[in-house]
C-alpha positions, -999 to +999 in steps of 0.1 A: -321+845-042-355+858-025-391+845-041-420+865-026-460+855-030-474+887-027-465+906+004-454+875+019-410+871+013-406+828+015-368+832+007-354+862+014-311+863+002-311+825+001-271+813-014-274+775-015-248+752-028-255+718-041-231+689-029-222+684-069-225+649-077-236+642-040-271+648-022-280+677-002-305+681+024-327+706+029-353+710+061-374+735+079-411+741+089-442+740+067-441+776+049-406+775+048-399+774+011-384+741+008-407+732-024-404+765-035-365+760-036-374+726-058-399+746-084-370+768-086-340+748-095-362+729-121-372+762-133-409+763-126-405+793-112-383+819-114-366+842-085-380+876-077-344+885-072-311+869-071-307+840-099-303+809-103-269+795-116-246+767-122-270+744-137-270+756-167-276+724-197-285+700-163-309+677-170-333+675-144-356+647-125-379+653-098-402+635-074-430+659-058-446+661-031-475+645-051-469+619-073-480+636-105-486+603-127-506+596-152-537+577-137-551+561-165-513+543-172-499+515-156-470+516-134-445+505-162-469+531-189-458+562-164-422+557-162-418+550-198-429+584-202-394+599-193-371+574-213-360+570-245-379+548-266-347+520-270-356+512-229-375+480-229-403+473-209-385+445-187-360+470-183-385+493-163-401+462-147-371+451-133-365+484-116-402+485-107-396+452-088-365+463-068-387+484-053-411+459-044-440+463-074-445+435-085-478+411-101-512+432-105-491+461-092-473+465-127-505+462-152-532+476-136-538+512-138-520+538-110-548+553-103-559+511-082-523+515-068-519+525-029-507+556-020-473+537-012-471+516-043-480+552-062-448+569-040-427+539-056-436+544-092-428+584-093-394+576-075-386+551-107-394+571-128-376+600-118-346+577-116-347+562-148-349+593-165-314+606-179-310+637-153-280+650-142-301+672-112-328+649-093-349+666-072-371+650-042-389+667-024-402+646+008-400+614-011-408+588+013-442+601+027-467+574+028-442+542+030-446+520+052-411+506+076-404+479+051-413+495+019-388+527+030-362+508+041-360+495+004-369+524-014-342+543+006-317+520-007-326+524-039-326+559-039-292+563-023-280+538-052-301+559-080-286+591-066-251+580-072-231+605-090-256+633-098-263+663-083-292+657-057-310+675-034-334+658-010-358+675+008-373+661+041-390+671+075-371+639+089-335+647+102-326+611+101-335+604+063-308+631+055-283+616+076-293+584+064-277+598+031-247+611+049-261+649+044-256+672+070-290+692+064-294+725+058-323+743+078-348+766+061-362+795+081-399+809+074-391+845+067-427+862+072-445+895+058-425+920+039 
C-alpha cells in the first residue's frame, strides 16, 4: 500500500499483517506513517495505491493520538456515546473505575479532567464499544507510572480476542503485550 501527501511518499509498498485476534505493534520515527497506517485501517483515509483488505464488515475502535472526547460530557456521557443504549450507566462506571476514575472524576465535565484521567476515558471508551479491530495509536502518553501500569492491564485484558494493532514509540509497551514490533521507515520525497 503507499499513501503520499503531495510529493512527499509516507508508505511507499507497505504489506502489513495483523496478528488476527492478537495485537500487533507497530514503531518508527515521527514522519514515519504509523498514524497514517491507523487513519487507514479505520478508513479515514484511503491508499494512493495498493488497498486495503481483509477487514472487510470489522467493526472498528480506536484510541488517537488525541483523545477526541466530547468536552462538554462527563467521563461516563463520552463513553456512552459508542454503546448501545441497553449499557447501564454503572456498567460504564465500573469500567471507568478499573481504570482508576473514580468520585468528581466521573461527573464533572472532561474538559476539568487531567490530561491522564482524559487518556483513561478515550481508552474505555474505545473498549467498550463492540469492535472487532481496536486501534491505538500511542495510547499511554501522558500516564503517569502508576496509572499505566493499570491502564496497561486493562488494555491487554480489553484486547483479548480481537484484532489489535498498537502503535507506540516505546519498544517495551509492545513487548509488554508479547508483540514482536514491526518497524516503520520514513520513506522521503518522491
Amino acid at each position: 500500500m503507499t499513501r503520499r501527501f503531495g510529493d512527499e511518499v509516507v508508505l511507499d509498498g507497505l504489506d502489513l499483517d495483523l496478528d488476527d485476534r492478537g495485537i500487533t505493534a507497530l514503531m518508527g520515527a515521527n514522519g514515519a506513517g504509523k498514524t497514517t497506517v491507523a487513519r487507514l485501517l479505520l478508513g479515514l483515509a484511503v491508499p494512493d495505491g495498493g488497498a486495503v483488505s481483509g477487514l472487510e464488515g470489522l467493526r472498528r475502535a480506536a484510541v488517537f493520538q488525541e483523545d477526541r472526547l466530547c468536552d462538554q460530557l462527563t467521563a461516563v456521557g463520552n463513553v456512552r456515546l459508542v454503546l448501545d443504549r441497553a449499557v447501564r450507566a454503572s456498567a460504564v462506571v465500573d469500567e471507568l473505575r478499573r481504570v482508576g476514575l473514580d468520585g468528581e472524576s466521573l461527573v464533572k465535565p472532561v474538559r476539568d479532567l487531567s490530561g491522564g484521567q482524559r487518556r483513561r476515558v478515550a481508552i474505555v471508551r474505545a473498549l467498550m464499544a463492540e469492535a472487532d479491530l481496536v486501534v491505538l495509536d500511542e495510547p499511554f502518553k501522558g500516564l503517569d507510572t502508576e496509572a499505566k501500569a493499570l491502564v496497561m492491564a486493562y488494555v491487554r485484558e480489553g484486547c483479548a480476542g480481537r484484532t489489535t494493532l498498537l502503535i507506540t514509540h516505546d519498544r517495551a509497551e509492545a513487548e509488554w503485550f508479547g508483540a514482536d514490533p514491526i518497524e516503520l521507515v520514513r520513506r522521503g520525497t518522491a
